[in-house]
Structure formats: structure tokens, C-alpha cells
FILUM-324421 format. One record per residue (C-alpha): residue number from 1; residue in three letters; x, y, z. Coordinates in Angstrom, 3 decimals, decimal comma. Example, Ala and Ser with C-alpha at 12.3 -4.5 7.8 and 13.67 -1.06 7.14 Angstrom:
2
drennu / nuvo / x / y / z
1 / ALA / 12,300 / -4,500 / 7,800
2 / SER / 13,670 / -1,060 / 7,140
# end
This chain:
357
drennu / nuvo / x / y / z
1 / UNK / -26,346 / 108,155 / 55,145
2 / UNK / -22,994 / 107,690 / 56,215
3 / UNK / -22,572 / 104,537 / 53,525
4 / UNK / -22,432 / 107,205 / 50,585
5 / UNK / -18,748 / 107,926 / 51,127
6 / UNK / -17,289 / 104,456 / 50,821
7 / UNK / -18,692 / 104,949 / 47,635
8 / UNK / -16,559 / 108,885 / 47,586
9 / UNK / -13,245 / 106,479 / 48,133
10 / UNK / -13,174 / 105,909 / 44,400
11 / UNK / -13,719 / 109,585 / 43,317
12 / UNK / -10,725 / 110,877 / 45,662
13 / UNK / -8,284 / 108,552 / 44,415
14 / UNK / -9,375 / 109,679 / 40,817
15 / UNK / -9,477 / 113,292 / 41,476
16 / UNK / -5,991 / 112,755 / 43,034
17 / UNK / -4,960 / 111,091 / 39,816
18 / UNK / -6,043 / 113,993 / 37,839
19 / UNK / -4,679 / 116,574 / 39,858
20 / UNK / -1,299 / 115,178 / 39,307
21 / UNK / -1,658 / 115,296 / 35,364
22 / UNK / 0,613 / 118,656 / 34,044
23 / UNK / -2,690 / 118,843 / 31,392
24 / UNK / -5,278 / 119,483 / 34,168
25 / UNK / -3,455 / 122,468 / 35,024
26 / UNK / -3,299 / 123,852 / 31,722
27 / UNK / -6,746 / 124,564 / 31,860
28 / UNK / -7,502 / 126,857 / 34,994
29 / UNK / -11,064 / 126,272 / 34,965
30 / UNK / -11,253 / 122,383 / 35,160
31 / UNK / -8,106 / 122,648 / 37,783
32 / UNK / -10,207 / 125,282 / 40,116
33 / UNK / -13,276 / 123,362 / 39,792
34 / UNK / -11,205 / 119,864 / 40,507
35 / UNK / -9,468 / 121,181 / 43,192
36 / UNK / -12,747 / 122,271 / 44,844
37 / UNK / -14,378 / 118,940 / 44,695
38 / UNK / -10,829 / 117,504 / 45,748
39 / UNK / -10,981 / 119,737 / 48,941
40 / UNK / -14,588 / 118,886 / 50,020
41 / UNK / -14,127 / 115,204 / 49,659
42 / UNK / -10,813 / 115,333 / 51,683
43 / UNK / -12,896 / 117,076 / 54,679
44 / UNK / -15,645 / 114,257 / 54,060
45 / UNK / -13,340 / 111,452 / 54,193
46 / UNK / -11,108 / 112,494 / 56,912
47 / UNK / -14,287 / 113,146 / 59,352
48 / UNK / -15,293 / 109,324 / 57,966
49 / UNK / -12,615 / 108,128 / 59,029
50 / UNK / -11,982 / 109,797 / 62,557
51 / UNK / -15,889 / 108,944 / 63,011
52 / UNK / -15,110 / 105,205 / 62,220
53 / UNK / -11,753 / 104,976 / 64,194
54 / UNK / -13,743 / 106,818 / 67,533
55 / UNK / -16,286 / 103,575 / 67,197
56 / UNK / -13,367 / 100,988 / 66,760
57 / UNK / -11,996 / 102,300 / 69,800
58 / UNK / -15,055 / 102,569 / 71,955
59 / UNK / -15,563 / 98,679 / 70,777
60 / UNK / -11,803 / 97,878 / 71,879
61 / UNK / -12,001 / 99,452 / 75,128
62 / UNK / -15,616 / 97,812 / 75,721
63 / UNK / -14,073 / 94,463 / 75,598
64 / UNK / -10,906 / 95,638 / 77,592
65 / UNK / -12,851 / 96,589 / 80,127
66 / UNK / -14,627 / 92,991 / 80,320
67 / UNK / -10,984 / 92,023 / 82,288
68 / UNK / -9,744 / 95,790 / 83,561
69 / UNK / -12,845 / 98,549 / 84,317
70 / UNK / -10,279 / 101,236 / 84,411
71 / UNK / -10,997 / 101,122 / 80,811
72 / UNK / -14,343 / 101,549 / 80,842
73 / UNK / -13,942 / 105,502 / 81,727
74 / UNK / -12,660 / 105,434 / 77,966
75 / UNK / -15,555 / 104,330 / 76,432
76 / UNK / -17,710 / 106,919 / 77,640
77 / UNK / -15,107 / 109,606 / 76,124
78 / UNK / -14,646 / 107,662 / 73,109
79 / UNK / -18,095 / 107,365 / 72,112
80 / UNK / -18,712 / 111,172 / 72,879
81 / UNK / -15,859 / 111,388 / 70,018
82 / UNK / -17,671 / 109,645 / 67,659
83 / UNK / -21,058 / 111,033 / 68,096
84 / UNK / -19,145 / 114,629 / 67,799
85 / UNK / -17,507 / 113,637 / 64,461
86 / UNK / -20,719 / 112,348 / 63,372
87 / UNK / -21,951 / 115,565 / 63,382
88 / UNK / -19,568 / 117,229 / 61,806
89 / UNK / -20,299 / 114,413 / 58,926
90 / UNK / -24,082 / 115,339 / 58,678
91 / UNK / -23,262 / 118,268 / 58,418
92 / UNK / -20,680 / 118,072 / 55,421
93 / UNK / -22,761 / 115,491 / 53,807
94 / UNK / -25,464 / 117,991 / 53,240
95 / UNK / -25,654 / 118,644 / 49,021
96 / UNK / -24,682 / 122,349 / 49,283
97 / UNK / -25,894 / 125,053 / 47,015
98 / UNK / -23,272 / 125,094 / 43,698
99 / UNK / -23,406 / 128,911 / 43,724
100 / UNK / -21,769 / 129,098 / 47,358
101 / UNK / -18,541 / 129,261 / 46,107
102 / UNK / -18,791 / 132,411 / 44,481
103 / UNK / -19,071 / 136,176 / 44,658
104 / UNK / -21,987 / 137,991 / 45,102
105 / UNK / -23,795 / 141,195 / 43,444
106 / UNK / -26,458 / 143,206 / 45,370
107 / UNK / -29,015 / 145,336 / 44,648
108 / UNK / -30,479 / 147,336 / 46,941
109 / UNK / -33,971 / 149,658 / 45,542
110 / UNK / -35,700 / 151,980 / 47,943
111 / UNK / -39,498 / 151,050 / 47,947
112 / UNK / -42,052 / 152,108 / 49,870
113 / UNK / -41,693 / 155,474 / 51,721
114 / UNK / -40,236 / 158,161 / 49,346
115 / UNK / -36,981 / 160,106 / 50,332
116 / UNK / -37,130 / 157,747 / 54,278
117 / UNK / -37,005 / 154,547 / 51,935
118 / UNK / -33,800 / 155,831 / 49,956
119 / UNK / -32,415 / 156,957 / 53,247
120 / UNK / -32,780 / 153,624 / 54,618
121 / UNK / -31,583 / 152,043 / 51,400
122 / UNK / -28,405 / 153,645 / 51,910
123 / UNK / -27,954 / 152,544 / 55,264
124 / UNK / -28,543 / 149,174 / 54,345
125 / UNK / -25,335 / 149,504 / 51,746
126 / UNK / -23,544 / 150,931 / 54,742
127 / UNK / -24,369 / 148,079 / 56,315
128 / UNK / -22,849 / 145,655 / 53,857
129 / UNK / -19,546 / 147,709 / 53,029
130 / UNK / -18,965 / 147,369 / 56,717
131 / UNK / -19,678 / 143,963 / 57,086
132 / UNK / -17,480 / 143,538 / 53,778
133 / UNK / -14,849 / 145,460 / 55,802
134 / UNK / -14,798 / 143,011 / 58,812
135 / UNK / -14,424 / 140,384 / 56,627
136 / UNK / -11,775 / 141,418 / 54,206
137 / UNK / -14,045 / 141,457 / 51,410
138 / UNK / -13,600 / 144,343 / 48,640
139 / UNK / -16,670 / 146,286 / 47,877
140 / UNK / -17,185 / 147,576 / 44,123
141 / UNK / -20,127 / 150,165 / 43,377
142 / UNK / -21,452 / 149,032 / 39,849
143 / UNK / -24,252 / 151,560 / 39,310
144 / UNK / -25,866 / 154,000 / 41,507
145 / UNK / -29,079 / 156,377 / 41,625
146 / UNK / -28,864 / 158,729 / 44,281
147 / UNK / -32,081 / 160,510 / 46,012
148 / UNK / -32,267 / 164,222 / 46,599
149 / UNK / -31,519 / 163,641 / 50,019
150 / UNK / -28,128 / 161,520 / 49,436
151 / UNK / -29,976 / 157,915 / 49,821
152 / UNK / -30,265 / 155,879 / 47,110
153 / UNK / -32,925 / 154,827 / 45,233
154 / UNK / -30,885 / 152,032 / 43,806
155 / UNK / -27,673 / 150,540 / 43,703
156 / UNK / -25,688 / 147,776 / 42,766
157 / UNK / -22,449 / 146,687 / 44,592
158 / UNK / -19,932 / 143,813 / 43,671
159 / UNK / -18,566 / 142,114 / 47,237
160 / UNK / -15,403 / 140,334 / 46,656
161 / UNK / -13,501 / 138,120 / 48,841
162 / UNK / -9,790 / 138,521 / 48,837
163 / UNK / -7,905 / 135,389 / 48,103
164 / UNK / -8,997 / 131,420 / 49,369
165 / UNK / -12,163 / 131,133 / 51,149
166 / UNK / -13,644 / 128,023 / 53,307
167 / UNK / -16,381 / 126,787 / 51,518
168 / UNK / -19,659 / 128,488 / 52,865
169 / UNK / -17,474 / 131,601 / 53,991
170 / UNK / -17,975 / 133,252 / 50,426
171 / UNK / -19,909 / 136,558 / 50,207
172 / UNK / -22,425 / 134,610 / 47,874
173 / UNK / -22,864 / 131,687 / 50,658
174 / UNK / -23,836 / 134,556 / 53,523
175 / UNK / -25,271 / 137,483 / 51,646
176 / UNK / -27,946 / 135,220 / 49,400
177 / UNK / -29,730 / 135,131 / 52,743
178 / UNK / -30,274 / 138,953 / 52,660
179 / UNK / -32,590 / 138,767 / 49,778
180 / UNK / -36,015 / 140,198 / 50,180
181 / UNK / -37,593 / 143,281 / 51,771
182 / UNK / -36,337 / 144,837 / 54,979
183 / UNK / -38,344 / 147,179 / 56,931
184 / UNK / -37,547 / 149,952 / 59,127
185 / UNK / -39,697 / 151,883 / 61,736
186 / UNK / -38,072 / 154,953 / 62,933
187 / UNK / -38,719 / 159,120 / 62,852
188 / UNK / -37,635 / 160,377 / 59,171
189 / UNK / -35,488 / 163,794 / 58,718
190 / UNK / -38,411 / 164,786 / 57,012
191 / UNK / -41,188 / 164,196 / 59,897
192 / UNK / -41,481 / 167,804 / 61,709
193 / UNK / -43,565 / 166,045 / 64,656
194 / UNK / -41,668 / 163,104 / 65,670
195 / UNK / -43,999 / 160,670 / 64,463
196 / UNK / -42,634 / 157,163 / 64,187
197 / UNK / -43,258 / 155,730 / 60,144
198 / UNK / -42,379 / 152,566 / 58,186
199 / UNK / -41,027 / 152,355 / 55,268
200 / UNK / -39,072 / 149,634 / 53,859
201 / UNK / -36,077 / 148,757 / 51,013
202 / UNK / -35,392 / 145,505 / 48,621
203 / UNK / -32,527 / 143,672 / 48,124
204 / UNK / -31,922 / 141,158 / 45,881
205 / UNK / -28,661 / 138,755 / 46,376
206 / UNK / -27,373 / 137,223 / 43,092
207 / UNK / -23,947 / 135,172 / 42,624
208 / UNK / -21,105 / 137,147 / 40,264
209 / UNK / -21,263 / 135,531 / 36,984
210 / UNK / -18,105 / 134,311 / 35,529
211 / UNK / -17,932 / 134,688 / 31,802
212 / UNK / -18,221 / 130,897 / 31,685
213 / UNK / -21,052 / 130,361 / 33,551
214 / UNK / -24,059 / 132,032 / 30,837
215 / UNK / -23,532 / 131,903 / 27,431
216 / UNK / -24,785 / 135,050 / 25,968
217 / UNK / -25,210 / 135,262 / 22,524
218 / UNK / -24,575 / 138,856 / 21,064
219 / UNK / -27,546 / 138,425 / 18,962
220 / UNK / -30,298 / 138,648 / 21,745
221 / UNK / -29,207 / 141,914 / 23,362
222 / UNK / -30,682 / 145,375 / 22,299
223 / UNK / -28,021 / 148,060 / 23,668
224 / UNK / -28,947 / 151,591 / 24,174
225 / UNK / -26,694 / 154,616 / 24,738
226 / UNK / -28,433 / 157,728 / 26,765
227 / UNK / -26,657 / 160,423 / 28,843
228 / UNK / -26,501 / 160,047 / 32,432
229 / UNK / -27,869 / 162,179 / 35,227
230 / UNK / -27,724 / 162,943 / 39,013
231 / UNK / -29,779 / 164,458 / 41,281
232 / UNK / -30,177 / 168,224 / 41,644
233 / UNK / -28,714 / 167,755 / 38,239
234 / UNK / -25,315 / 166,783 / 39,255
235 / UNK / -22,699 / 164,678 / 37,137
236 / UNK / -24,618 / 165,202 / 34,197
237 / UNK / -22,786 / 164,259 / 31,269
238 / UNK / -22,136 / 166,153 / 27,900
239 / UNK / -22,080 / 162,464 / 25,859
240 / UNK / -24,123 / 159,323 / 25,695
241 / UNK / -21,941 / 157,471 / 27,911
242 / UNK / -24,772 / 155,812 / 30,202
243 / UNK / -25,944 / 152,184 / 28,797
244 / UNK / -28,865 / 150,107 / 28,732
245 / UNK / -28,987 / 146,555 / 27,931
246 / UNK / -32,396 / 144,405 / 27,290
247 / UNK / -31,718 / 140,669 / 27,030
248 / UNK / -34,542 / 140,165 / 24,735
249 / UNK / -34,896 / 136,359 / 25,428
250 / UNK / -36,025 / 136,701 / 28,803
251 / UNK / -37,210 / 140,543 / 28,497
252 / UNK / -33,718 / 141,290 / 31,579
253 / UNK / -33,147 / 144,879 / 31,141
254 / UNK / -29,776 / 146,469 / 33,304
255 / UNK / -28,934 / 150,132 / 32,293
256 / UNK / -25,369 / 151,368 / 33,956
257 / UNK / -24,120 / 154,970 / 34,156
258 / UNK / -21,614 / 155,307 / 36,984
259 / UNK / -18,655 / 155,474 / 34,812
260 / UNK / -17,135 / 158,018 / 32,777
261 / UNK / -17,209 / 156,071 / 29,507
262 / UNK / -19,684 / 153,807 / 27,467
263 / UNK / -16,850 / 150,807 / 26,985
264 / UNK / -16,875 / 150,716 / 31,114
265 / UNK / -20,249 / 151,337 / 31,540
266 / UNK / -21,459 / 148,435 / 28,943
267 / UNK / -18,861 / 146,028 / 30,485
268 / UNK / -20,601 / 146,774 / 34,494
269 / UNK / -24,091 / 146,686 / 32,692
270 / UNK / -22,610 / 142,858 / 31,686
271 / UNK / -21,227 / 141,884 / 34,585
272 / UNK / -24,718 / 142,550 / 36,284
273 / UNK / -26,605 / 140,897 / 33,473
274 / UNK / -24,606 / 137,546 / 33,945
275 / UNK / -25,157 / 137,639 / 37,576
276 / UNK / -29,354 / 138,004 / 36,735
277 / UNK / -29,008 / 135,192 / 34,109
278 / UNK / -27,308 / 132,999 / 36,718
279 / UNK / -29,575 / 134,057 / 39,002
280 / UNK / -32,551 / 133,116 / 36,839
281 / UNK / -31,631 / 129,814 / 35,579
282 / UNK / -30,780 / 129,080 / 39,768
283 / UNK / -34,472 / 130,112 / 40,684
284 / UNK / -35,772 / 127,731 / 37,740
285 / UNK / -34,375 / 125,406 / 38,960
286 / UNK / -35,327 / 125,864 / 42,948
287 / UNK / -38,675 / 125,877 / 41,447
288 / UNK / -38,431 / 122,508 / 40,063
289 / UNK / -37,052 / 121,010 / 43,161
290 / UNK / -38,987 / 118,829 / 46,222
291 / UNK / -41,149 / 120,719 / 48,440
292 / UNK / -38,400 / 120,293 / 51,381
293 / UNK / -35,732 / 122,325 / 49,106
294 / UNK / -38,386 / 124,980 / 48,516
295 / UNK / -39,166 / 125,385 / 52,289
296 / UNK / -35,817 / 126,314 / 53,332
297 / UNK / -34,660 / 129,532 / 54,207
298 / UNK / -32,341 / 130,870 / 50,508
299 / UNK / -35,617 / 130,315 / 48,944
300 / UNK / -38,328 / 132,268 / 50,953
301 / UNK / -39,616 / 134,204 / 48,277
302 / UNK / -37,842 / 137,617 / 47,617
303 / UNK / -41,266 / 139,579 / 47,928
304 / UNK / -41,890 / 138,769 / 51,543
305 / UNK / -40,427 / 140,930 / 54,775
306 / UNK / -37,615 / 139,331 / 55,713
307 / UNK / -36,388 / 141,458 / 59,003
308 / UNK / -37,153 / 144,550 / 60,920
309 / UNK / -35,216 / 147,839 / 62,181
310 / UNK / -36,394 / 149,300 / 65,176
311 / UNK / -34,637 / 152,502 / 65,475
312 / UNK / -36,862 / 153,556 / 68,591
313 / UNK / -35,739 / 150,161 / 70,262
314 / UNK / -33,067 / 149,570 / 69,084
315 / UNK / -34,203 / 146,348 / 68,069
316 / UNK / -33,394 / 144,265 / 64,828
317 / UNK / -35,710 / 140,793 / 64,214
318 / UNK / -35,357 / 138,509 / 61,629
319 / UNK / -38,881 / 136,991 / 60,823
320 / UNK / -37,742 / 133,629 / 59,324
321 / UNK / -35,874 / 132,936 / 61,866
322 / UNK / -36,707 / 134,076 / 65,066
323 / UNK / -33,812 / 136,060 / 65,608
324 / UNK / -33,974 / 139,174 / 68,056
325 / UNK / -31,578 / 141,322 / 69,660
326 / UNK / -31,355 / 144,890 / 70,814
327 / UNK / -28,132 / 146,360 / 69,304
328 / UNK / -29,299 / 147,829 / 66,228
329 / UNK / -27,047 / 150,310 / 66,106
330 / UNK / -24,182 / 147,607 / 66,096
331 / UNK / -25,647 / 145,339 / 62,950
332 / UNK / -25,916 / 148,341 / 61,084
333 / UNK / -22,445 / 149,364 / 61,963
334 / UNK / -21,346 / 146,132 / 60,069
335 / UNK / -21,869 / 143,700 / 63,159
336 / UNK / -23,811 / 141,239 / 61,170
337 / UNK / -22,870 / 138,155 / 61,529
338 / UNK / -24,867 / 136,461 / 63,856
339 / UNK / -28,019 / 137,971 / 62,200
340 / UNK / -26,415 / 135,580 / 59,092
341 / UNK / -25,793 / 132,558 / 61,429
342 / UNK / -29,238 / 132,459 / 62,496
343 / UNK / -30,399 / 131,942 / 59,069
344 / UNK / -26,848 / 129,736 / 58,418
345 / UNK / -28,457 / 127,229 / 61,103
346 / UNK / -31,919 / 127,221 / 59,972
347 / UNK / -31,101 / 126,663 / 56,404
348 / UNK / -28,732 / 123,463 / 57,796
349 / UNK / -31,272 / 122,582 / 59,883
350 / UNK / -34,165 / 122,429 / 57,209
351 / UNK / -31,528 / 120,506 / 54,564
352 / UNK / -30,720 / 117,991 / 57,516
353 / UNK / -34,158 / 117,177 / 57,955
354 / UNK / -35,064 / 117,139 / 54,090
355 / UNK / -31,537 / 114,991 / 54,031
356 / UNK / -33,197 / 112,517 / 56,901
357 / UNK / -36,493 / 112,216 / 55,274
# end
């Protein structure tokens, strides 16, 4: 596999050509999306190279040694090098999804369970802003129904990261893997005898949709105005500022009513409409793939339990990949992230072997 970047060599040089041209930075797009390929075949070609240069040496100090065995204590060393950059190589080689290098948008929808399922939903969003926070990511509620009890029954939230990111560092490349349903066994507010129940919450992971990225023609939506409303009747408004868009094409409907007016509410109801669009086209196209692309971990299908929350254990397992550990309270305290490198590892591991075959 490692033949496929002599053949890179040529592309480098021409990116580098490009990037040096005053009109590829007159359009930001092409520059940003340049400069991306640029950066991944620089990290390709340098871990080439060091991989090549480790074997050259182990070969040098293999004959040396033929006259002087002091160097063959090199060798050893040398060839641990290589075999260490060589996995570094696999690992970059791997075709990576072309959505990891953005934003994300999540929705999280109480299910089954009543009033302990919007609870839970809410503490999943917790969850996430926290994480967010440890990262540095900025967290945007888009749209928002509350329950009577101050869960939610759904809600939409932007994560953004704040300035450069490595590639596969993106909210988009670690949150997609928190699509599906989670389920949590604990004792409700509203159980009297302290019976344990489960209940469970969806949430569905989509990238943020740059204008760019769907064409939507103006043509094929059917927007409605309605006033908005809150539980308890709260924030109920004296206009029709809530909106509801249908995307009549594909039958996509997003209705928004967090914000005061209809212009802001319409523009959130677009921004999640992209990000479903995206979303859509991306699944069409997973479903068209091999049968090793489908097996992998970002496309276990978004109606099957994904992970558990033991509240009386303390316990959190992930069912796809085998991950357990006994700090609940932590993970949903925003100490996520090796919950999301379990699945990180697996979903290398099962494009590696796809890769291989």
C-alpha cells in the first residue's frame, strides 16, 4: 500500500505550485480546501520518507556490522523505527471520511419513557456542552422543546471548534460516533418506590452545512409561520415568529422557534436543514458503498442501542465496542473522551482491515 504515495509526489509539488499563485487566494474556498489536501499530503510524505530512511539505515548498519558488530545493536533500534513509522503510515493512508473536517449539529429527542426520557435527554446535552467545554469548542442552542419537568424533549445544538483543528480532532470527526439510541437504567424523580426503569433518548450526529455544500433551490421549500410555545405555557409569543420549513423534494421538515424573530428563526431552521441534506446525500452514499465500509462503526445504523447508563452502578458500556468502565458520573460530567476513542480505534481498525483486504 505504501507504493500509492510515490504516486502523491506529483500532487504535492502541484498543490505547492498552486498555493503560491496570488489567484488561489482570492477565492477562500478553493484556498481552504487546497490547503487541507496540502496539509494531509505533507504528513503522508514526511512519515514516507522517515519510514524509508529508518530501512536505509537498518540496511547500512546490517552491512557495517558484517566488519564491526558494535553496529549491529543499531539495527535492532533502527528497524523498530521503521516498523513504528509504518504505522503511523497505515494509519494516515486510511481514505478518511470527507465530512471530518467539519462542524457538527446534534439532535437529541427524548423517546421512550415519558418525562425520565426528557430528563435523560437533557443530561445527555449536558453531557456534550461539557465535553464541548474541555475541548474549547463553542456550543450554540438552535431550537429547543422543553418537558414539564425541565428535560427536553428535543433539541438541537451547533458545536463549534474555535480556530485550526488536527484533522480528525473536529467536533464532526468525534461526535458522528454518538449517533443512535442511548439507554439509561436508573430510579426516575417520578418513581415513589425506588424502582429501577429504562428509558432511553436519540441522537442523531450530522456535519454543519456550509452554504456551499447543498444547493437549495428556493422553489422546493414550503415555509410556515406559527407562534411559539413553552411548557406550562411559558415564552409564549404574541406573533408568528416560530418557523417551519418542509423541503418538499425529499419530504425534510425542520420547524425553529427559539428566537425572538421569524428572520432568525428561518435562518437556524436553514442552517439545520443543510446539515440534514448533507447528512442525507452522506448516508446515500454509505449505502452504496462495499460491505466492509458499511460494517464499520459511523455507520451502525442510527436505530440500534448504541451505549448504556447505569446510574445504580455507576457503569457506562458502549455495545459496539466493548467499552466498560465504572465512572458514570465522570462521562456525564463531560469526561468523554475515551468513551470516543474506543469507537476512534474500532472504526481505524475496521478501515485498516477493509484497506488490507
Amino acid at each position: 500500500m505504501f507504493e500509492a504515495v510515490e504516486g502523491m509526489l506529483a500532487e504535492h509539488a502541484e498543490l505547492e505550485t498552486r498555493l503560491a499563485l496570488p489567484e488561489t487566494h482570492a477565492d477562500a474556498r478553493l484556498a481552504r480546501t487546497l490547503n487541507r489536501r496540502y496539509a494531509e499530503l505533507n504528513a503522508i510524505i514526511a512519515t514516507w520518507r522517515e519510514w524509508r530512511q529508518a530501512g536505509e539505515d537498518a540496511q547500512a548498519a546490517r552491512e557495517l556490522a558484517a566488519d564491526d558488530p558494535t553496529f549491529a545493536e543499531e539495527v535492532d533500534d533502527l528497524l523498530a523505527q521503521q516498523e513504528e513509522a509504518a504505522e503511523r503510515l497505515r494509519r494516515l493512508l486510511v481514505p478518511r471520511d470527507p465530512a471530518d473536517d467539519k462542524d457538527a449539529l446534534l439532535e437529541v429527542k427524548s423517546g421512550e419513557g415519558g418525562e425520565e426520557s426528557a430528563l435523560f435527554a437533557g443530561d445527555l446535552l449536558r453531557m456534550y456542552s461539557r465535553y464541548a467545554e474541555r475541548r474549547g469548542w463553542k456550543t450554540e442552542i438552535l431550537d429547543a422543546t422543553e418537558s414539564d419537568l425541565g428535560g427536553y424533549k428535543s433539541v438541537t445544538v451547533a458545536v463549534k471548534a474555535s480556530g485550526a483543528t488536527e484533522p480528525g480532532q473536529t467536533p464532526y470527526a468525534l461526535l458522528k460516533f454518538e449517533g443512535g439510541v442511548h439507554r439509561v437504567q436508573r430510579v426516575p424523580v417520578t418513581e415513589s418506590q425506588g424502582r429501577i426503569h429504562t428509558s432511553a433518548a436519540g441522537v442523531l450526529v450530522m456535519p454543519e452545512a456550509e452554504q456551499v455544500d447543498v444547493e437549495i433551490n428556493d422553489n422546493d421549500l414550503r415555509i410556515d409561520v406559527f407562534r411559539s410555545s413553552g411548557p406550562g405555557g411559558q415564552s409564549v409569543n404574541t406573533t408568528d415568529s416560530a418557523v417551519r420549513i418542509t423541503h418538499v423534494p425529499t419530504g425534510i421538515v425542520v420547524s425553529c422557534q427559539n428566537e425572538k424573530s421569524q428572520l432568525q428563526n428561518k435562518e437556524q431552521a436553514m442552517r439545520i436543514l443543510r446539515a440534514r441534506l448533507l447528512q442525507a446525500a452522506q448516508d446515500a452514499a454509505d449505502a452504496e458503498a462495499s460491505d466492509a465500509r458499511r460494517s464499520q462503526v459511523r455507520t451502525v445504523d442510527r436505530s440500534e442501542r448504541i451505549r448504556t447508563y447505569n446510574f445504580p452502578e455507576n457503569r457506562i458500556s458502549d455495545h459496539r465496542t466493548g467499552y466498560k468502565s465504572y465512572n458514570l458520573d465522570q462521562v456525564l460530567d463531560g469526561d468523554l473522551q475515551p468513551v470516543l476513542d474506543s469507537c476512534v480505534e474500532a472504526d481505524m481498525a475496521a478501515r485498516l482491515a477493509a484497506l488490507e483486504e
